[in-house]
Backbone as ProteinMPNN parsed JSONL, in Angstrom:
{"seq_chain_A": "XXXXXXXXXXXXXXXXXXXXXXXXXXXXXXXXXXXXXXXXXXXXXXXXXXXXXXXXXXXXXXXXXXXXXXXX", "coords_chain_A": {"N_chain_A": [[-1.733, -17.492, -3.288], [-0.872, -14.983, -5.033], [1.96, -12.458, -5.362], [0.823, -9.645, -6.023], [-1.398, -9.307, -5.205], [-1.069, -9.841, -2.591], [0.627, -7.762, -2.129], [-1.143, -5.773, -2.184], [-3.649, -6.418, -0.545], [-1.546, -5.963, 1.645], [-1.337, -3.386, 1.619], [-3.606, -2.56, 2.004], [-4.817, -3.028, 4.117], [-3.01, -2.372, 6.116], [-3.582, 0.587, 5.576], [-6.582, 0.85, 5.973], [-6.319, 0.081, 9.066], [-4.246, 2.445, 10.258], [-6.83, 4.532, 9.52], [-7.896, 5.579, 7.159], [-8.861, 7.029, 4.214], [-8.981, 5.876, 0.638], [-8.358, 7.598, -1.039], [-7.548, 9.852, 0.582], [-5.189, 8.128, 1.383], [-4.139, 8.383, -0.954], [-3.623, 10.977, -1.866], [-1.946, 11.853, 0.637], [0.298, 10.465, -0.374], [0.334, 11.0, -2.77], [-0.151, 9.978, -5.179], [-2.647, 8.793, -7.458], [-6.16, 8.23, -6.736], [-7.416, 5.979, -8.288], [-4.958, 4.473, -8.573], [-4.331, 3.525, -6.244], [-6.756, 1.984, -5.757], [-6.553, 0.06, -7.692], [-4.384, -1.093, -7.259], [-4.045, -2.331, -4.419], [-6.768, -4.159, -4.965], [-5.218, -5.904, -6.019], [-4.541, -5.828, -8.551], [-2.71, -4.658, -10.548], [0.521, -4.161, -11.097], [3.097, -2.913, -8.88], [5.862, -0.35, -8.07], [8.729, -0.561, -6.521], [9.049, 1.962, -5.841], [6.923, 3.651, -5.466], [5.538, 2.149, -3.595], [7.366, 2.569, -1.597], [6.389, 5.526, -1.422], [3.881, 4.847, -0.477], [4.496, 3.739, 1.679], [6.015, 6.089, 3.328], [3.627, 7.869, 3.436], [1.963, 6.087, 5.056], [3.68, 6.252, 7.426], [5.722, 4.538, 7.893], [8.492, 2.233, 7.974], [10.261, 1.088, 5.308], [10.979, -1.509, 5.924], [9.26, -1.962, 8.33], [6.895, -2.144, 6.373], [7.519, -4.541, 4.768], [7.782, -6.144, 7.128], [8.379, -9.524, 9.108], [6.013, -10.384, 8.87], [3.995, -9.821, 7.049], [2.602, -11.544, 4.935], [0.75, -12.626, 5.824]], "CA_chain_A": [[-2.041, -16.109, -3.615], [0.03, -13.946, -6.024], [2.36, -11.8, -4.735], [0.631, -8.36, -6.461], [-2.415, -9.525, -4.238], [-0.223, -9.887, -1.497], [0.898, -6.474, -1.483], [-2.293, -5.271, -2.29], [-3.85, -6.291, 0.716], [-0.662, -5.285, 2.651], [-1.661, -1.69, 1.609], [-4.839, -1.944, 2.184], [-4.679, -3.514, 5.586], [-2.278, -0.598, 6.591], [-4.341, 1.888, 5.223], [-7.753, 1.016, 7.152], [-5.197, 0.342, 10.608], [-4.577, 3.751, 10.186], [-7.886, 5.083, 9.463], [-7.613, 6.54, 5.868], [-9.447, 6.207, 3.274], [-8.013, 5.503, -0.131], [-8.78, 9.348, -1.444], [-6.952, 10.508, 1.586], [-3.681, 7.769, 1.29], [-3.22, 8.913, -2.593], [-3.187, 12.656, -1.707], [-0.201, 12.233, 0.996], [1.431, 9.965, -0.744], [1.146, 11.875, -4.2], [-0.837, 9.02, -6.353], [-4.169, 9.156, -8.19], [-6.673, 7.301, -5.658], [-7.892, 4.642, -9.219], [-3.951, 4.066, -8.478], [-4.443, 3.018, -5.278], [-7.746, 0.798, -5.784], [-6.053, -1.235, -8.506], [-2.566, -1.953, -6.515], [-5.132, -2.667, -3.259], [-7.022, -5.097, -5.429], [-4.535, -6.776, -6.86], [-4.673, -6.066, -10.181], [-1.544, -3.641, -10.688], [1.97, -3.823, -10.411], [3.554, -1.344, -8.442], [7.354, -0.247, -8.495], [9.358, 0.593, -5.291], [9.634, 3.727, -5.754], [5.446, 3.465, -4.6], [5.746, 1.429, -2.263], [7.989, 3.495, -0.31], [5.675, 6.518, -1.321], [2.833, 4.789, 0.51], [5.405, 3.438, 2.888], [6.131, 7.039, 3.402], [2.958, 8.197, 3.386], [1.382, 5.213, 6.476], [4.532, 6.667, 8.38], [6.382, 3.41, 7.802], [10.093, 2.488, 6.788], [9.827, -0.145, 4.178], [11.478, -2.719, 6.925], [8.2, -2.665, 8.633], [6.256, -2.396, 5.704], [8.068, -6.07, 4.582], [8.172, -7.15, 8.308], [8.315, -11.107, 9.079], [4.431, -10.55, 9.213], [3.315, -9.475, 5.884], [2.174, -12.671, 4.137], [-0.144, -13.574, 7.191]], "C_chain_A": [[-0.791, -15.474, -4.23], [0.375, -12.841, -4.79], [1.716, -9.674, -4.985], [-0.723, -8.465, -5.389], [-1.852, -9.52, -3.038], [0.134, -8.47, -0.634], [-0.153, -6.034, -1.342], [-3.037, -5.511, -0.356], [-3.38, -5.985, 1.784], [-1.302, -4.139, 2.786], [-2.596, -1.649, 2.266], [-5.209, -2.159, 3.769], [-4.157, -2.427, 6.706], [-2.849, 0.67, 6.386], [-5.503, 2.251, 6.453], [-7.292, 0.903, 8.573], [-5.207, 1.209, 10.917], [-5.485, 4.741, 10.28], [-7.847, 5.962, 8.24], [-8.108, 6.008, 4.814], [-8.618, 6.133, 1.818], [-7.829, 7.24, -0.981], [-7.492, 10.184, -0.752], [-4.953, 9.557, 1.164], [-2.846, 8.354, 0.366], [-2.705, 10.107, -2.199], [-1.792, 12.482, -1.05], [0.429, 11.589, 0.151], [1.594, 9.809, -2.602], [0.811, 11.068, -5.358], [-2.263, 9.586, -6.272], [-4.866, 7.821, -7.093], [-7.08, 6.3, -6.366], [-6.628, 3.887, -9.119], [-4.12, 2.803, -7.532], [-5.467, 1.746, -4.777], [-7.335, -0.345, -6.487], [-5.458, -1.946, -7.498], [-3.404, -2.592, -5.205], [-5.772, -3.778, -3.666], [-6.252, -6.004, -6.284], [-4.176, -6.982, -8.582], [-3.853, -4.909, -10.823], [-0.708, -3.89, -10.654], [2.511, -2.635, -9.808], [5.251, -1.555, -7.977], [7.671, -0.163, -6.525], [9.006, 1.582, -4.872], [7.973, 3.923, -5.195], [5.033, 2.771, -3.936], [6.338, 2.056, -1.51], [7.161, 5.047, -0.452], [4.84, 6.497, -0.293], [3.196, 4.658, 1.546], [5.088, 4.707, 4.214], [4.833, 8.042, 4.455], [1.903, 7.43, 5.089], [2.887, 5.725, 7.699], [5.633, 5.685, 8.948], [7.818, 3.003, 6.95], [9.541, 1.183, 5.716], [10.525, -1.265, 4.877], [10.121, -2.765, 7.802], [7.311, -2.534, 7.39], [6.026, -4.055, 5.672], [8.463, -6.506, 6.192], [7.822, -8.766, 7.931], [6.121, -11.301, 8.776], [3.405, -10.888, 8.206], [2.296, -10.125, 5.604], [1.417, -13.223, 4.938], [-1.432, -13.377, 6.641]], "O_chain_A": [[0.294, -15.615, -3.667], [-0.289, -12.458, -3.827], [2.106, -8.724, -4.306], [-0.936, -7.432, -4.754], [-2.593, -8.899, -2.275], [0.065, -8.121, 0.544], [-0.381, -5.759, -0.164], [-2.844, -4.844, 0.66], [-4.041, -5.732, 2.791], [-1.811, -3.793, 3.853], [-2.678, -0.815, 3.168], [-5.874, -1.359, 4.426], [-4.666, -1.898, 7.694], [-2.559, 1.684, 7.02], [-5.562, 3.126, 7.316], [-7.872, 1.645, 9.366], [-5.963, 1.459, 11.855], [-5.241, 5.751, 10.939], [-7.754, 7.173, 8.442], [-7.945, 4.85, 4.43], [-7.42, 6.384, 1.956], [-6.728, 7.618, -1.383], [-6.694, 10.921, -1.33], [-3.915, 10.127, 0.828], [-1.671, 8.717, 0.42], [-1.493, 10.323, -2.166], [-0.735, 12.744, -1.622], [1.404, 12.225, -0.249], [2.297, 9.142, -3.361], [1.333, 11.313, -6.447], [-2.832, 10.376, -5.519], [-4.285, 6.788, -6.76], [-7.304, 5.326, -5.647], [-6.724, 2.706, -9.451], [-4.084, 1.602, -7.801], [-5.268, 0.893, -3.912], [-7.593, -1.498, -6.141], [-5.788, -3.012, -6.978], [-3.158, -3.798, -5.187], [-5.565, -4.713, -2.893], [-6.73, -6.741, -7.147], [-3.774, -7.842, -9.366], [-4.435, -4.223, -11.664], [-0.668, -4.136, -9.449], [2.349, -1.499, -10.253], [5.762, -2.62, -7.633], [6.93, 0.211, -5.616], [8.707, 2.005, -3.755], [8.012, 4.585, -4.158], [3.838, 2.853, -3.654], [5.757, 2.188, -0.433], [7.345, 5.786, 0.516], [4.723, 7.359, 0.577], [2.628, 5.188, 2.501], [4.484, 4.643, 5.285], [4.935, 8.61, 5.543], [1.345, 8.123, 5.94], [2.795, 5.345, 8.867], [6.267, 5.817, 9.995], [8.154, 3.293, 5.802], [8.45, 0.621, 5.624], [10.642, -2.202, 4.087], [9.846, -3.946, 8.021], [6.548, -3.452, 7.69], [5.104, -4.726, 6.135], [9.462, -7.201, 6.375], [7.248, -9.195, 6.93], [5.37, -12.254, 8.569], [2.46, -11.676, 8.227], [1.165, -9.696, 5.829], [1.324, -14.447, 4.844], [-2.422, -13.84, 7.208]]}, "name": "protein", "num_of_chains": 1, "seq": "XXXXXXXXXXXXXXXXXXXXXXXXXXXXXXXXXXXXXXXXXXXXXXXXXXXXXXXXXXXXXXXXXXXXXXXX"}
Protein backbone atom coordinates (compact mmCIF):
# COMPACT_ATOMS: atom_id res chain seq x y z
CA UNK A 1 0.00 0.00 0.00
CA UNK A 2 1.19 3.53 -0.95
CA UNK A 3 2.06 5.71 1.54
CA UNK A 4 -0.77 8.63 0.42
CA UNK A 5 -3.24 5.65 1.18
CA UNK A 6 -1.57 5.11 4.24
CA UNK A 7 -2.15 8.40 5.56
CA UNK A 8 -5.38 8.53 4.19
CA UNK A 9 -6.73 5.93 6.17
CA UNK A 10 -4.69 7.22 9.18
CA UNK A 11 -7.05 10.28 8.95
CA UNK A 12 -9.80 8.65 8.43
CA UNK A 13 -9.46 6.07 11.13
CA UNK A 14 -8.84 9.04 13.60
CA UNK A 15 -11.58 10.89 12.43
CA UNK A 16 -14.46 8.14 12.90
CA UNK A 17 -12.43 7.19 16.63
CA UNK A 18 -13.39 10.46 17.40
CA UNK A 19 -16.79 10.62 16.11
CA UNK A 20 -16.67 13.35 13.34
CA UNK A 21 -17.73 13.38 10.33
CA UNK A 22 -15.64 14.64 7.47
CA UNK A 23 -17.87 18.11 7.13
CA UNK A 24 -17.26 18.60 10.77
CA UNK A 25 -13.10 17.62 10.72
CA UNK A 26 -12.63 20.26 7.65
CA UNK A 27 -14.45 23.09 9.52
CA UNK A 28 -12.04 22.80 12.77
CA UNK A 29 -9.31 22.17 11.04
CA UNK A 30 -9.91 25.01 8.35
CA UNK A 31 -10.02 22.70 4.98
CA UNK A 32 -12.73 22.28 2.34
CA UNK A 33 -14.46 18.80 3.36
CA UNK A 34 -13.77 17.48 -1.01
CA UNK A 35 -10.17 18.18 0.70
CA UNK A 36 -10.60 15.87 3.17
CA UNK A 37 -12.40 12.97 1.07
CA UNK A 38 -9.58 12.94 -1.46
CA UNK A 39 -6.50 12.86 1.21
CA UNK A 40 -8.91 10.04 3.19
CA UNK A 41 -9.13 8.13 -0.05
CA UNK A 42 -5.96 8.19 -1.07
CA UNK A 43 -5.91 10.03 -3.93
CA UNK A 44 -4.20 13.44 -2.76
CA UNK A 45 -1.08 14.49 -1.49
CA UNK A 46 -1.12 16.41 1.49
CA UNK A 47 1.72 18.77 2.91
CA UNK A 48 2.61 18.99 6.67
CA UNK A 49 1.48 21.91 7.22
CA UNK A 50 -2.24 19.68 6.92
CA UNK A 51 -1.40 17.17 8.56
CA UNK A 52 -0.67 18.99 11.60
CA UNK A 53 -3.93 21.07 10.83
CA UNK A 54 -5.91 17.84 11.15
CA UNK A 55 -3.39 16.74 13.71
CA UNK A 56 -4.48 19.85 15.42
CA UNK A 57 -7.79 19.65 14.76
CA UNK A 58 -8.27 15.35 16.25
CA UNK A 59 -6.46 17.02 19.35
CA UNK A 60 -3.26 15.18 18.47
CA UNK A 61 0.56 16.18 18.41
CA UNK A 62 1.93 14.87 15.21
CA UNK A 63 4.14 12.26 17.49
CA UNK A 64 0.98 10.42 18.06
CA UNK A 65 -0.40 11.05 14.88
CA UNK A 66 3.03 9.07 13.37
CA UNK A 67 3.06 6.75 16.49
CA UNK A 68 4.87 3.17 16.11
CA UNK A 69 1.20 2.14 15.21
CA UNK A 70 0.23 3.92 12.15
CA UNK A 71 0.95 1.47 9.31
CA UNK A 72 -1.13 -1.34 11.12
Amino acid sequence: MDIQKQIGLRIKGLRMKKGLSQERLALIAGLDRTYITTVENGKRNISIVNIEKISNALNLSLKEFFNNDWKK
